[in-house]
C-alpha positions in Angstrom: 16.4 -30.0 8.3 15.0 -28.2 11.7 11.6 -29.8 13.2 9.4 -28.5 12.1 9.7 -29.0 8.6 10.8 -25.2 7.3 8.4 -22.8 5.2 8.0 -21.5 2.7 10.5 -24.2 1.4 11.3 -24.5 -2.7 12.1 -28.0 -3.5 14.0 -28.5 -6.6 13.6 -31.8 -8.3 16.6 -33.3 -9.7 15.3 -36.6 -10.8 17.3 -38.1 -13.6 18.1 -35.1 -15.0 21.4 -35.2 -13.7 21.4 -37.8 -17.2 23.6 -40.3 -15.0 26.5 -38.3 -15.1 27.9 -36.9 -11.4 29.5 -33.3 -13.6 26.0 -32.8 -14.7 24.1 -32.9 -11.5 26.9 -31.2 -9.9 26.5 -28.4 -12.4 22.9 -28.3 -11.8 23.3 -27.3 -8.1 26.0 -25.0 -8.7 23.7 -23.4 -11.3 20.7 -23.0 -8.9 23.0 -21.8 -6.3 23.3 -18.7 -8.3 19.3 -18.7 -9.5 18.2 -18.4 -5.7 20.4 -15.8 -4.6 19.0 -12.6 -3.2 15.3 -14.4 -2.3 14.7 -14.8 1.7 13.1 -18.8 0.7 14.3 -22.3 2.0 15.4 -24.0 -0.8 16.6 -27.7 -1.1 17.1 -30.1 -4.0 15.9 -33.1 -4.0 17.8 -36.4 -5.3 15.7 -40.0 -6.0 17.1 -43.3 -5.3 16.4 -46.8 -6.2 18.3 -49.7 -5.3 18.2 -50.8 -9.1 19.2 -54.5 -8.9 16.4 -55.3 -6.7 14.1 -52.8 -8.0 13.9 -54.2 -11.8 13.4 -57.9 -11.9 15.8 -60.2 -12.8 14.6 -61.1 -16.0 14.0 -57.6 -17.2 17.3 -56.3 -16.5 19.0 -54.3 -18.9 15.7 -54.0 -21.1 15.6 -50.9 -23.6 12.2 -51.4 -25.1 10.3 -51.0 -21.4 10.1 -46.9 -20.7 11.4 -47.0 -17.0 13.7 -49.6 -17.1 15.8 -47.7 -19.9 15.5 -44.9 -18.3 16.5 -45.7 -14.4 19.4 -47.9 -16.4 21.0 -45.5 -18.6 20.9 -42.8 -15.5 22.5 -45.0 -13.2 24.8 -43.4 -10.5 26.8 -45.2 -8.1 26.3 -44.5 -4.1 29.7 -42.8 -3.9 28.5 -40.4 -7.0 25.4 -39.7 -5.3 27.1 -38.7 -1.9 29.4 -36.3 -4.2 25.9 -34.4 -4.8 24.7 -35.0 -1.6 27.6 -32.9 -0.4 27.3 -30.0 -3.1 24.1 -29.6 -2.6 25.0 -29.2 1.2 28.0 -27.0 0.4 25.8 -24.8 -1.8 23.4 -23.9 1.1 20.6 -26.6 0.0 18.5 -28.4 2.2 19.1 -32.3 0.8 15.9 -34.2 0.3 15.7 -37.5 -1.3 12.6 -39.9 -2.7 13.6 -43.5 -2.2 11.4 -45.8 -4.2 12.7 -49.3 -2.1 13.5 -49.8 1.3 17.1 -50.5 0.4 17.2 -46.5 -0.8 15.9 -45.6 2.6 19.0 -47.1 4.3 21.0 -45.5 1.9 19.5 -42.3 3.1 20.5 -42.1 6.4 24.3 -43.3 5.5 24.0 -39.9 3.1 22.7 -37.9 6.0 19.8 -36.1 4.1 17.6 -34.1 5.4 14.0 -35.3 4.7 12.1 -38.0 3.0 10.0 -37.6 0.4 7.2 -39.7 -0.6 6.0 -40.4 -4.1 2.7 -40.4 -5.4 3.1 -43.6 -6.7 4.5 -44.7 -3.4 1.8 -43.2 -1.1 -0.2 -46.1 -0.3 2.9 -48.9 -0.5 2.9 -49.8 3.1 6.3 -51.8 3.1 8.3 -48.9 1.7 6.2 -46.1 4.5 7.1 -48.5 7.4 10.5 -48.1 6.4 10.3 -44.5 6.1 8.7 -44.3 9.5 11.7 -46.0 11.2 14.1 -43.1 9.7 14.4 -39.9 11.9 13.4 -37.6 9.0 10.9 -35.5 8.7 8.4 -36.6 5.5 7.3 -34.7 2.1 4.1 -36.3 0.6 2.9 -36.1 -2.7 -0.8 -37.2 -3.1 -2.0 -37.4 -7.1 -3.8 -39.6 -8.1 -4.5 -40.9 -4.2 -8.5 -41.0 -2.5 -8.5 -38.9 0.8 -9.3 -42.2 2.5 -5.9 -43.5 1.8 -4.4 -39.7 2.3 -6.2 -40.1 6.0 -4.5 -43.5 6.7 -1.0 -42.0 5.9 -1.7 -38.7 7.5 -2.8 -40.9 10.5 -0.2 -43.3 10.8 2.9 -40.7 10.5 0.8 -38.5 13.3 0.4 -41.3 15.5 3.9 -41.9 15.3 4.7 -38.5 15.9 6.6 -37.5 12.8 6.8 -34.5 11.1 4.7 -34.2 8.0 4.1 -31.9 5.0 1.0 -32.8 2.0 1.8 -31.8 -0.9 -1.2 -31.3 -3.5 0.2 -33.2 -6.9 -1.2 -34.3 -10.5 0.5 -36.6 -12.4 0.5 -35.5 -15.5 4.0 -34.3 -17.4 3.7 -31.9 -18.1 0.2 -30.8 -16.3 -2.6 -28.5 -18.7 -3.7 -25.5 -16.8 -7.6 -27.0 -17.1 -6.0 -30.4 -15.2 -3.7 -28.3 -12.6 -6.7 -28.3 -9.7 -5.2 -26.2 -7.5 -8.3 -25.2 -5.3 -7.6 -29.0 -3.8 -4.5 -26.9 -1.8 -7.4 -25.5 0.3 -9.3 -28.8 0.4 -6.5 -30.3 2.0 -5.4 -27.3 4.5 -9.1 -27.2 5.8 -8.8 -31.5 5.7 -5.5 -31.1 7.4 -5.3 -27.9 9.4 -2.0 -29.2 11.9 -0.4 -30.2 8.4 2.1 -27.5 6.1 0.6 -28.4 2.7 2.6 -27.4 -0.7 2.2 -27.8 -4.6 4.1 -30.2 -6.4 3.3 -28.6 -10.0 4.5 -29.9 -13.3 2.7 -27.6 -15.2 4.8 -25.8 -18.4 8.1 -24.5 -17.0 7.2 -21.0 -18.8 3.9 -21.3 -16.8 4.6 -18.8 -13.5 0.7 -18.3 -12.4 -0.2 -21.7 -11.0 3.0 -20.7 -8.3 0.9 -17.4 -7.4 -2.3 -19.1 -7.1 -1.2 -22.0 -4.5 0.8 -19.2 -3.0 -2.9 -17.5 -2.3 -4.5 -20.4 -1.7 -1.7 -21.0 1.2 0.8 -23.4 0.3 3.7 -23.1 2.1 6.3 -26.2 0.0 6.8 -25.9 -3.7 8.4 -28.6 -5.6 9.4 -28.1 -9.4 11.5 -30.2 -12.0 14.8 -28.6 -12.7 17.9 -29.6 -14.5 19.7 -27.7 -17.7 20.4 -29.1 -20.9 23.5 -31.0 -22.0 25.0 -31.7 -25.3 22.3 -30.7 -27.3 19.7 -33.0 -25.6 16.5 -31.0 -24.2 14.8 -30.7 -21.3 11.7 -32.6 -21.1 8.7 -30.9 -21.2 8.1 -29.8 -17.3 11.5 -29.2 -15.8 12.8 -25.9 -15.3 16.1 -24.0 -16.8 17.9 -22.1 -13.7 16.6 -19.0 -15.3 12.7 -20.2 -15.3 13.5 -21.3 -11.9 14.6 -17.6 -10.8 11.7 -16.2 -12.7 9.5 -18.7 -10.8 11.0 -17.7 -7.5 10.2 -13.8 -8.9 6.1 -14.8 -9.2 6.4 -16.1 -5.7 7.8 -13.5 -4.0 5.1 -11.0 -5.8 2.6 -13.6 -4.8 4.3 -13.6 -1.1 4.1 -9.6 -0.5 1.0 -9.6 -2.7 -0.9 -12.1 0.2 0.8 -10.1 3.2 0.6 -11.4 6.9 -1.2 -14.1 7.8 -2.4 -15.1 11.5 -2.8 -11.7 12.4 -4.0 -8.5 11.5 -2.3 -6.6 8.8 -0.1 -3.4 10.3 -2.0 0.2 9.1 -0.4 2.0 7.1 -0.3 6.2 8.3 -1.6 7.2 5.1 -4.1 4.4 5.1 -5.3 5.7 8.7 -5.4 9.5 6.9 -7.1 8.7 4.6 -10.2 6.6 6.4 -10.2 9.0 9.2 -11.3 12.3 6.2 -14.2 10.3 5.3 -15.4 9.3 8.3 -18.2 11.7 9.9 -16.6 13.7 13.0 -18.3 14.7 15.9 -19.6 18.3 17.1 -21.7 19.7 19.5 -25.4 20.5 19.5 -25.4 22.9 22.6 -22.6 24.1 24.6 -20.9 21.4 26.7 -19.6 22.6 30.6 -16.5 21.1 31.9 -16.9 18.0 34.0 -19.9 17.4 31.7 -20.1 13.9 30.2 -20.7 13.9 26.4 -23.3 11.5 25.1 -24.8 10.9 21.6 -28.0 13.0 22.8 -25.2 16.2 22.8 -23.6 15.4 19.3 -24.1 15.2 15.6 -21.8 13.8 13.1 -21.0 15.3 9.8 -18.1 15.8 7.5 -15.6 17.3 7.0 -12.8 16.1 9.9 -10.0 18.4 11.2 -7.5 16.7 12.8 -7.1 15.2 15.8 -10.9 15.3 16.1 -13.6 12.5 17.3 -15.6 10.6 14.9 -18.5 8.4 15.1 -15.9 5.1 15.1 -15.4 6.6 18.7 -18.4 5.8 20.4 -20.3 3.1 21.4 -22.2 2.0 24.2 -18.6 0.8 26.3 -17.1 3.8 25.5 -17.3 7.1 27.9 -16.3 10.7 27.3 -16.0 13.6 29.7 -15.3 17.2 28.7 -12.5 18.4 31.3 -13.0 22.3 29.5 -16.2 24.1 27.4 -16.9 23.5 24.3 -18.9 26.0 22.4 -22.0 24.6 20.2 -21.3 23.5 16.5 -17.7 23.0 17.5 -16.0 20.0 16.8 -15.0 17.7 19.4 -11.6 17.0 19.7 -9.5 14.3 21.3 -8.0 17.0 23.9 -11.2 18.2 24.8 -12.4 14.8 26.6 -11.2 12.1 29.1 -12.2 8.7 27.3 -12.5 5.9 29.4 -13.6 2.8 27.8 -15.9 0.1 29.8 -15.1 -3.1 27.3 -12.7 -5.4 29.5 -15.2 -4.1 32.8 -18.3 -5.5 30.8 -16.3 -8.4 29.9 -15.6 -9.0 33.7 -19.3 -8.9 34.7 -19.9 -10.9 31.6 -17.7 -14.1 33.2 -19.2 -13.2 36.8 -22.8 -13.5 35.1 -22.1 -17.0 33.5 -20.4 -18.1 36.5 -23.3 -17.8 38.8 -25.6 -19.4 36.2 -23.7 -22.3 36.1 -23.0 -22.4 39.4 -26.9 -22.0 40.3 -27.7 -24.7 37.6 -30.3 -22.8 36.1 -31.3 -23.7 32.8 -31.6 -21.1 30.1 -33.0 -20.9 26.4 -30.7 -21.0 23.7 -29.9 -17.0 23.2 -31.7 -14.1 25.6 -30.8 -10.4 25.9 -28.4 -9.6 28.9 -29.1 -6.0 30.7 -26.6 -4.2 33.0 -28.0 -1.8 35.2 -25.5 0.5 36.7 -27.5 3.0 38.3 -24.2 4.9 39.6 -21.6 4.4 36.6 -20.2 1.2 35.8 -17.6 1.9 37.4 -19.7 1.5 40.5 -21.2 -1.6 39.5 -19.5 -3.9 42.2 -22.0 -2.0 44.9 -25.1 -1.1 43.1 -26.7 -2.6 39.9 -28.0 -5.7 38.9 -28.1 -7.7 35.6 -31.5 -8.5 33.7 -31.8 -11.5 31.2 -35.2 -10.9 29.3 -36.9 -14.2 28.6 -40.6 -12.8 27.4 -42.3 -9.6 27.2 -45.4 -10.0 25.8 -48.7 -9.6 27.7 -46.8 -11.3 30.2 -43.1 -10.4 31.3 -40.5 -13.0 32.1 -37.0 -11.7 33.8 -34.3 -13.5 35.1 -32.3 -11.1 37.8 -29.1 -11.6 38.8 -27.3 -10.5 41.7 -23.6 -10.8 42.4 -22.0 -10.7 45.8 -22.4 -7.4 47.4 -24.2 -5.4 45.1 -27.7 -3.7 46.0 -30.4 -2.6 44.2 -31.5 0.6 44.8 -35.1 2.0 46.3 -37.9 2.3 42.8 -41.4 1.5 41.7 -43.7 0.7 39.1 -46.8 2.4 37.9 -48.2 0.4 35.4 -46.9 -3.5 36.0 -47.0 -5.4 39.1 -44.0 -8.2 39.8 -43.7 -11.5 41.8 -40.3 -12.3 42.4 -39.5 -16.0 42.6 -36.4 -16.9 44.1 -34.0 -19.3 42.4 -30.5 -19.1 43.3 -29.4 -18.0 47.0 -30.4 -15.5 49.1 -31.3 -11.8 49.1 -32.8 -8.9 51.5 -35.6 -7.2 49.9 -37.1 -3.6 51.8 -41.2 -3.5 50.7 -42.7 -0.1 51.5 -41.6 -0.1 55.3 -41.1 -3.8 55.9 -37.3 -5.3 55.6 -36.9 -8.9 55.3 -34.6 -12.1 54.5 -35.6 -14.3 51.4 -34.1 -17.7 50.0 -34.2 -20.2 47.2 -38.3 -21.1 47.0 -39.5 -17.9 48.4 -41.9 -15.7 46.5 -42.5 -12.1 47.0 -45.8 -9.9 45.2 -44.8 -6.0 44.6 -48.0 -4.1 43.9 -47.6 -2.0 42.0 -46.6 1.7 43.1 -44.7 0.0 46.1 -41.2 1.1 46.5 -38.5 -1.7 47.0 -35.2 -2.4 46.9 -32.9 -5.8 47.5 -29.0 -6.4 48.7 -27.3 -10.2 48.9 -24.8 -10.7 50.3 -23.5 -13.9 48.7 -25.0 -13.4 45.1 -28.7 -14.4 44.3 -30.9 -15.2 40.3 -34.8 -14.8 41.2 -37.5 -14.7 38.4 -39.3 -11.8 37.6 -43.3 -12.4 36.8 -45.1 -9.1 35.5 -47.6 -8.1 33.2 -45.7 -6.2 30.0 -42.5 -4.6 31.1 -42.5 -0.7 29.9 -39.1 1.2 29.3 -40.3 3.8 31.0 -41.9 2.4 33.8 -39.4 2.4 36.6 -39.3 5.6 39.1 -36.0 5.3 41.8 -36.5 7.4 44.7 -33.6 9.3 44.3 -34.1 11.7 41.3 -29.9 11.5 40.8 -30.6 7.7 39.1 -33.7 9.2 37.3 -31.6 11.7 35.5 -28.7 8.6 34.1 -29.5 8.2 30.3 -27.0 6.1 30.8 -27.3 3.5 33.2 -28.1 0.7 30.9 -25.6 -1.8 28.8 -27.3 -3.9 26.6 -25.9 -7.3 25.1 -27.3 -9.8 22.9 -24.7 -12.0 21.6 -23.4 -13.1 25.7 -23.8 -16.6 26.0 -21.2 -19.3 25.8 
């Protein structure tokens, strides 16, 4: 079997249903060789073995009144028989798995060359027998009924330690298992418990019973393990293994199941009549009043309303990263649609000044409160943000007005005033050039600088630079820039909340 152990794998149980005859577990495989063709699983059977002389004491050898010793006795098969089904079950295309219940079986293992080791639940927690099974170059199966997740963490840990591949396998040891007993929400327990672990349902519910496979499917187990055999001379199954046919209608639940779940670990591919079908009841955009080429097209221009044509712009397509530009007319109450505009889309360049932003601040060593609101001014187009603009971080605006600017290497600020607040600027971080009125000069980390209000200013660094802000209440409306080009931007402002690492 390949590191890592492969998925989804379908593990068929063998047992002692092979009832100690080589011909019947040989027709077994055969049969399941047939039952699994045409479904795109791995499959393996899986053999037990137990070094019976040294397993059963001495002095309860050849008992028929004890249940397990009668029945390991009378299913007996030598170790030459058992390589005979080792190799069908190879020759048939199986993976060969094999539960040793004695350290003696685990030698015999690797002379039979199987492919991985699984672990009882009865064996879970028996340390001599899981050393053993360390020291073997197989990958392990564990089953875990009946077992406290303290002991599942020691095993988990002492197989990861050492390196080993390892599957969990959610089990209850019943036979066969009630639907009220089959607790298979413990298949999620144990993938959130165990998230670098494949985990899998060893069921021995009813073999007629084809939900529980569907559920663990869902519930994302990637190894199943079911009872099989077939019956022989008029003797029955027992109650929880599987014919070949319940074992092909099985495989049938799980592949529904399968293409019922879809992808995992990734986003599920659209379907085109899926996209159709959204896009017709999504509200499409149109114009308010004519829009001239080279105009750009904000929400202030547009309503949205229904019913779409294709190929047209809907609200989906705009957002505050996102900007268009008509390159022809458009008349009013038309729609707008994808040919009539040149999209260009700001995400990955707010991004970048995002990363620039917490850069500095760590850099600076500034401490900030747990979540504020981050501002990008880009009094040009962000596009032009490298030269001129300036990031705000709004601590308080109440009476009072707290700000946190941030400067990065190069950029300027151009020339504005207040009318209603007056600022102190209180330098933090580095060094900036601030122009007051008439009067140019240098500032650094300590510095403080009033701006009455009225007072045009403007600031450059050249190396980046954080000051504070101190105001009375900041006022959207309250900033005038000298050139009238910057007044008329509606959209020179990016605003983030959720920015922080």
């Amino acid at each position: 079997m390949n590191f890592p152990i492969p998925t989804p794998l379908f593990i068929f149980e063998m047992a002692n249903n092979h009832m100690g005859s080589v011909e019947h577990g040989l027709r077994i495989v055969q049969e399941l060789r047939e039952a699994v063709k045409g479904y795109p699983f791995q499959f393996a059977v899986k053999l037990q073995y137990r070094a019976l002389d040294t397993l059963i004491h001495p002095d309860f050898q050849g008992r028929m009144d004890i249940k397990y010793v009668k029945r390991f006795s009378e299913t007996r098969l030598s170790a030459d028989e058992f390589r005979r089904l080792v190799d069908e079950i190879k020759a048939c295309g199986f993976h060969a798995i094999c539960t040793p219940f004695d350290e003696a079986s685990v030698d015999l293992i690797e002379q039979h060359g199987f492919d991985a080791i699984k672990i009882a639940s009865c064996s879970l927690t028996d340390w001599p027998l899981i050393e053993r099974i360390a020291k073997a170059s197989q990958p392990v199966i564990a089953s875990t009924a009946a077992v406290g997740f303290e002991d599942i963490d020691k095993v988990v840990g002492f197989f990861v330690h050492r390196q080993k591949p390892l599957a969990v396998m959610h089990c209850v040891a019943e036979y066969p298992t009630p639907d009220d007993r089959l607790q298979l929400n413990q298949i999620h327990l144990l993938k959130r418990r165990y998230p670098e672990l494949s985990i899998g349902y060893s069921t021995h519910e009813r073999p007629d019973n084809f939900d529980p496979v569907k559920i663990a499917i869902g519930l994302g187990a990637k190894l199943f393990e079911k009872h099989v055999g077939v019956s022989s001379g008029g003797t029955a199954l027992n109650a929880y293994s599987a014919t070949p046919a319940q074992v092909r209608q099985w495989l049938e639940s799980a592949r529904q199941a399968f293409e019922i779940c879809g992808v995992e670990s990734e986003r599920y591919p659209f379907s085109n009549q899926e996209m159709r079908d959204l896009h017709s009841l999504r509200r499409g955009a149109f114009v308010r009043n004519p829009i001239a080429k080279g105009q750009s097209v904000g929400l202030e221009d547009l309503f949205f309303a229904i019913p779409t044509v294709d190929g047209q712009l809907v609200a989906n397509d705009f957002s505050k990263y996102t900007e268009f530009v008509a390159v022809d007319g458009i008349r009013a109450n038309a729609p707008v649609l994808s040919t009539d505009v040149r999209r260009v889309d700001h995400r990955d360049k707010v991004y970048e000044i995002v990363q620039q932003v917490r850069k500095l601040i760590k850099k600076s060593r500034l401490p900030l409160p747990g979540q504020v609101d981050l501002e990008i001014s880009h009094h040009y187009g962000i596009g032009r943000f490298s030269e001129t603009g300036a990031i705000l971080l709004n601590i308080v605006n109440r009476e009072y007005c707290k700000k946190l600017i941030v400067m990065l290497p190069g950029q300027s600020h151009p020339a504005h005033f207040h009318k209603l607040k007056e600022e102190t600027f209180h330098i933090q971080y580095g060094e900036m050039k601030l122009q007051l009125a008439a009067e140019e000069k240098n500032y650094k980390a300590g510095d403080l600088i009033l701006v009455p209000r009225g007072v045009p200013h403007s600031f450059s660094t050249k190396n980046g630079v954080i000051f504070e802000e101190i105001s009375s209440t900041h006022y959207v409306n309250d900033s005038f820039y000298v050139e009238e080009e910057i007044n008329k931007n509606k959209h020179r402002k990016t605003l983030l909340t959720y920015w922080m690492e």
